[in-house]
N, C-alpha and C positions, 0 to 999 in steps of 0.2 A: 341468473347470477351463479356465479361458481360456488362450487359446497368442497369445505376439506373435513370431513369428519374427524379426522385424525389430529387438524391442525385446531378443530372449535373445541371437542370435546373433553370436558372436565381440568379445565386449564382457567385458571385466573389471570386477568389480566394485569400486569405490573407495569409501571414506569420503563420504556425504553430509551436507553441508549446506544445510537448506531454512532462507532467510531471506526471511518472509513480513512483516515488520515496518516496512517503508516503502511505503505507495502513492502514487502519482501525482497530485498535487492543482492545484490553480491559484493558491493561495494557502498554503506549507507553513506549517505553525501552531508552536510552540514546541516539540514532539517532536522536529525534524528534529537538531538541533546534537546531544539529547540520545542520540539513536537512532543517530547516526554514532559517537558518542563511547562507548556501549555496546558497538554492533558490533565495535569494534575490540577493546576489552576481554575481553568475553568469548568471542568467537571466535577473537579473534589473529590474522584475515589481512581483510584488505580489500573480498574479494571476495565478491558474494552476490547474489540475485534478489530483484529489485523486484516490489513485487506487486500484480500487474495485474489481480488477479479485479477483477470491475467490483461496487461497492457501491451500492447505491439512495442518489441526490443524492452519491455519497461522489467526494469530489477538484471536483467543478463550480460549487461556490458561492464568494462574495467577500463577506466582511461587514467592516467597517470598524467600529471604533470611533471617538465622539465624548465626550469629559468635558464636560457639563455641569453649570455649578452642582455638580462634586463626585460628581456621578452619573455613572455609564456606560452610553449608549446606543447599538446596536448597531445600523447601516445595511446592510441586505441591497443590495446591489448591482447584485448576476446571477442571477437564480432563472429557471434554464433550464425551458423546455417541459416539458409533458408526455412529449411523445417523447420525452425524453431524459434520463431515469430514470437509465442507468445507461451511461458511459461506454467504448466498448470502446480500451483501452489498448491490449490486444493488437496491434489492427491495423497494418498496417506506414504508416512514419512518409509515405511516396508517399502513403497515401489520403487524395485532397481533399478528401471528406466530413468524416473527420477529423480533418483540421486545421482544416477552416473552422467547426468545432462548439466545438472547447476556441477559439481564437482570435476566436470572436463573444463569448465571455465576457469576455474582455478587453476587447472593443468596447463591448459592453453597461454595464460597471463606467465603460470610460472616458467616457460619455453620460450618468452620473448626474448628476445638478444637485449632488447633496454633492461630491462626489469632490474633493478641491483639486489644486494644480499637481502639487504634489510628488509627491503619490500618483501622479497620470498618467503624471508622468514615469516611475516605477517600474512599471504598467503597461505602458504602450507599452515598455519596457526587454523584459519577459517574455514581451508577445506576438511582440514580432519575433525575439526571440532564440529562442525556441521554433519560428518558423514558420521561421526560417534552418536550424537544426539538421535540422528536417524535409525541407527542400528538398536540404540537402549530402546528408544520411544514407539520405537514402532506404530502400529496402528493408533495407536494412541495420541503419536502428535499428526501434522501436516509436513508434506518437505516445506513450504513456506513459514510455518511455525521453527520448525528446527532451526531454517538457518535465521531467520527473526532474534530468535533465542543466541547464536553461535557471535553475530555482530553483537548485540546488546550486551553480551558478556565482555567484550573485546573493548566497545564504545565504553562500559562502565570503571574497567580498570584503567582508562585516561582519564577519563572525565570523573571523580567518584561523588561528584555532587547531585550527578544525572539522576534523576526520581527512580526510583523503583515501578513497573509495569508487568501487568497479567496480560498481555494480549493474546488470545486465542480465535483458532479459526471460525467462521460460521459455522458450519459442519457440525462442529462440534458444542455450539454454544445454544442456550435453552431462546434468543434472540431467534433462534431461525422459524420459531412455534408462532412467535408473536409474528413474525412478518408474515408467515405462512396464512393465519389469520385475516391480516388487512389483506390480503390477494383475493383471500374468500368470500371476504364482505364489500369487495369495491362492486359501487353502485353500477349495476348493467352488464357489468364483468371487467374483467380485465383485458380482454380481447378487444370490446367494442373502446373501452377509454384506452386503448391503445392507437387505434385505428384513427380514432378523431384527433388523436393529436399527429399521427405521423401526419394527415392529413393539413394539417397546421403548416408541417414542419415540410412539407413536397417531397416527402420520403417514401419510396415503390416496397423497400426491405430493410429490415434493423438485421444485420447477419452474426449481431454479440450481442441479443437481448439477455443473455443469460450463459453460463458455463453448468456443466454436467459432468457426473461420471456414467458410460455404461455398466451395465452388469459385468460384462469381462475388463472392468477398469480401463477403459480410453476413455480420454479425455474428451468430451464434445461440447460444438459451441449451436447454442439455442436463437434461433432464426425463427422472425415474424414476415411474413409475404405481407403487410401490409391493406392490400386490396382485397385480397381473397380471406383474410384473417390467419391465413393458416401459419400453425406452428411445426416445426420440424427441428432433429436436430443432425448433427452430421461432426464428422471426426475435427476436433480444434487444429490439431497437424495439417500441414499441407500437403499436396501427394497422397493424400491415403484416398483411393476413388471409391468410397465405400455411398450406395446409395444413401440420402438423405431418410431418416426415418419419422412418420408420420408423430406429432404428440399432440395430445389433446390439453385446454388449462385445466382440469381436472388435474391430469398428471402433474401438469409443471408444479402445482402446486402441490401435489402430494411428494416430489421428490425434493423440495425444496425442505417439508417438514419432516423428511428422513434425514437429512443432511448429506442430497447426493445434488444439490441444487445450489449454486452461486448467482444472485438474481445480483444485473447491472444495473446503473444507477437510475435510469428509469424504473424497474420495478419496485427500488428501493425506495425512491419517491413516493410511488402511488403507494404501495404499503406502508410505509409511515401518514401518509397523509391519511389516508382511511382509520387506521387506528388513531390519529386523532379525533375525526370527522368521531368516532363511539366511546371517547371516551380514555383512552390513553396517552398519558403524558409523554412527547418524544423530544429526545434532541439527537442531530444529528453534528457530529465533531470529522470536520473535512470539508473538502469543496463539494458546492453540489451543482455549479453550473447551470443556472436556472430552473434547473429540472422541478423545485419545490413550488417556485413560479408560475411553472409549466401546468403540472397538476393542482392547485389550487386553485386556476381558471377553470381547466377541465370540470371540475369539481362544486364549481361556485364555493368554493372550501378558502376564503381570505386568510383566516389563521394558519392555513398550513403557513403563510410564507414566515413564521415566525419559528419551525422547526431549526434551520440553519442556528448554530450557536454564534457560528461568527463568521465575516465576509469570506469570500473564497481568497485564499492564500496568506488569510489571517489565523488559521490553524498553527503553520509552521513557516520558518522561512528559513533561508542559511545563515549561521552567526557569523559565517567572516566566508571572502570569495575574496579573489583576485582579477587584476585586469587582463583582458584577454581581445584577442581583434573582434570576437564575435560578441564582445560585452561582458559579463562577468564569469569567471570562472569556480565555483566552490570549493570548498575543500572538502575531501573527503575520508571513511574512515581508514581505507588501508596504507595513504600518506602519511595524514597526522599519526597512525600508528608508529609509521616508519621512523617518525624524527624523535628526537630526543627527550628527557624526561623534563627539560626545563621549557622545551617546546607543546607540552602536556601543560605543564602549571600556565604559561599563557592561552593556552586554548581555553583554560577553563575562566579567564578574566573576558575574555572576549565572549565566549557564550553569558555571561551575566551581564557587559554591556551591554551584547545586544536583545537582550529580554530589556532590558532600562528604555533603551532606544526605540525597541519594535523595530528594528529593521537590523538588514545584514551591514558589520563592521566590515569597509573598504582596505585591504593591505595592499600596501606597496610591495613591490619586489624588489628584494634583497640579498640579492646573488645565489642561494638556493631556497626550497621550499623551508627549511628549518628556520633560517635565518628569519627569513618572509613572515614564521608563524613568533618567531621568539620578538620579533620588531614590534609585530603589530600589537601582540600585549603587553610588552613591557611598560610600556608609557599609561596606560589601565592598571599593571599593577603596583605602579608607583602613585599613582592617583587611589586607589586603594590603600596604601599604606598612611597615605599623610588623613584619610578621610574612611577611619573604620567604622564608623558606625552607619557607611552610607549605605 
C-alpha cells in the first residue's frame, strides 16, 4: 500500500464534504441560482469546492440566443482553438497565460458582428471584473476562482435572493489532506484497484486520471497505462511534444497533499470511499456517474453507495430554458444580464418555481429574449401576488 506521510501525519480526521457541482464557466447557464439554492439546502452551510477538473470545451464557449420569426437560433460567439480543449482552472489567478486565454474569449464574443450594445456592455463588465479579481488575488485565488467569484457577483445583483457561497479551489482547501489520506490507505493501493476496475470497464489507458501543475507551471494531464500500471504525466495543451514523464503513486499522492494535484472523479471516488471504509463521514454534492458504485464493488465497501447526496442531475438543473430544434435551450447569465430590470424581477419568480417544481420552467417565445423572460414570469408573479404566503 501506498504511504503519504505528509498527508497521515498529525491530522485528525473530520467530516468531508466533496462539492463537485459548480465549475468555472464564461457564461454561467441557468444551473447556477439553482445549484446555489440546493447547496444550501441540502448541505446546510455555505461553504464547498468549485470544480476545476478541466472538461473538453467545458466552461470556454459563449452562445447567444436570437428569436427569430418565433424560432430560436443559437450564435456561437468564441469557439476557442484547438489548443485549448480544456481549460486549466487550477492554475493560480498570477498566471498571464491564463488569464489572457479565458479574457480573449470575452474579446472574441465582444468582436462578433451579432453581439449588441447591451450584451457588450455585460461582456466587458466580466472580462474586466475577472481580470481585476485576478490581478488583486493573485496567488492566492485560482483563475477558475476568480472568474467563479466575477459571474456570482454579476448572477447576484439580478437575482438578489441567490444564497450566498465560499467556494474555493482544491488546491487550496484543507479537503485535499483528507483525500490525500484515502489514496493512502486504499486497500492494495491505488494502482492495483485501478487496474481491476479498468479491467472491468475494457479500458488499455485513462489519459485524464488526474490534472497537475509542473514545477515551471504547465499544466499536465495524469495518465494510467492500465496494463502495465504505470503512471505518467505529460503537457494538458496539445501540440506541446514534450516527452511524457515517469510518476510513481507515491508521488501522485504526495502532489495531491501539496495542492499541485486535481484528482478526477475516479480518484475521488475511491478516496471518499476509503475514508469511509476508516471511519469518516462523506458526502459528496454533484454527479458522480457510477463511479461510487464502481468502487464499492471493488471494495466489497456497500455503504460507499450511500456517499452520493442526491441522484445525478438532482444537484442542479435550469430554472427556465427555451425551445429549440435540438430540444431545450437555457438561459444564460450574459442574456438575462442583457435584458431589462423587469425581466430580472421574473427571472427571480421562475427560479423559485422551479425549486417548487424540481424541474426547469418551459418558456415560450415571444418575439425577443426579454419579452420571452418577462412572459414566462409574469403569470408566477401574479400567482405570487394573489397567494403570499405560498
Amino acid at each position: 500500500m501506498a504511504t503519504a506521510s505528509a498527508a497521515e501525519e498529525g491530522r485528525t480526521l473530520i467530516p468531508l464534504d466533496i462539492t463537485d457541482a459548480w465549475h468555472p464557466t464564461v457564461n454561467p447557464s441557468a444551473r447556477m441560482p439553482v445549484h446555489h439554492h440546493r447547496h444550501r439546502h441540502v448541505l446546510g452551510h455555505r461553504d464547498g469546492l468549485l470544480n476545476e477538473f478541466p472538461r473538453r470545451r467545458g466552461g470556454i464557449t459563449i452562445r447567444l440566443p436570437r428569436i427569430d420569426s418565433n424560432c430560436l437560433r443559437v450564435v456561437d460567439l468564441a469557439a476557442p482553438d484547438a489548443g485549448f480543449a480544456f481549460a486549466p482552472w487550477w492554475l493560480p489567478a498570477s498566471d498571464l497565460p491564463s488569464v489572457r486565454m479565458i479574457s480573449r474569449i470575452y474579446d472574441t464574443a465582444l468582436a462578433h458582428s451579432e453581439t449588441t450594445a447591451r450584451e457588450r456592455t455585460v461582456l466587458e463588465r466580466l472580462r474586466d471584473d475577472f481580470a481585476e479579481r485576478c490581478a488583486v488575488g493573485g496567488p492566492a485565488l485560482t483563475t477558475g476562482q476568480a472568474l467563479w467569484q466575477a459571474a456570482d457577483a454579476l448572477h447576484r445583483q439580478l437575482l438578489p435572493s441567490l444564497p450566498d457561497l465560499n467556494l474555493i479551489s482544491l488546491t487550496h482547501s484543507p479537503a485535499r489532506h483528507l483525500l490525500a489520506v484515502g489514496l493512502a490507505r486504499t486497500p492494495g493501493g491505488v494502482i492495483a484497484v485501478l487496474q481491476r476496475w479498468a479491467a472491468l470497464d475494457r479500458t488499455t489507458m485513462w489519459p485524464l486520471l488526474a490534472v497537475a501543475t509542473s514545477p515551471q507551471g504547465i499544466p499536465l494531464r495524469v495518465r494510467l497505462h492500465t496494463r502495465s500500471g504505470h503512471l505518467d504525466t505529460a503537457p494538458l495543451a496539445t501540440g506541446r511534444g514534450t516527452k511524457p514523464t515517469a510518476l510513481s503513486e507515491e508521488q501522485l499522492i504526495e502532489l495531491l497533499d501539496r495542492g499541485q494535484l486535481l484528482p478526477g472523479a475516479r480518484l475521488t471516488a475511491l478516496a471518499e470511499t476509503v475514508l469511509l471504509l476508516t471511519g469518516t463521514p462523506v458526502r459528496h454534492f454533484g454527479n458522480t456517474y457510477g463511479h461510487h458504485t464502481a468502487v464499492a464493488d471493488l471494495l466489497q465497501a456497500p455503504d460507499a453507495t450511500t456517499i452520493p447526496c442526491c441522484p445525478d442531475d438532482e444537484d442542479s438543473w435550469h430554472y427556465a430554458d427555451l425551445p429549440h430544434e435540438t430540444g431545450r435551450y437555457p438561459l444564460h447569465l450574459i442574456e438575462l444580464a442583457a435584458c431589462t430590470p423587469d425581466a430580472h424581477q421574473a427571472a427571480e419568480a421562475l427560479v423559485t418555481e422551479s425549486l417548487r417544481r424540481r424541474r426547469p420552467i418551459p418558456l415560450s417565445l415571444e418575439g425577443d429574449l426579454d419579452a420571452t423572460v418577462r412572459s414566462g414570469g409574469a403569470g408566477l408573479l401574479r400567482q405570487e401576488d394573489h397567494h403570499p404566503n405560498r
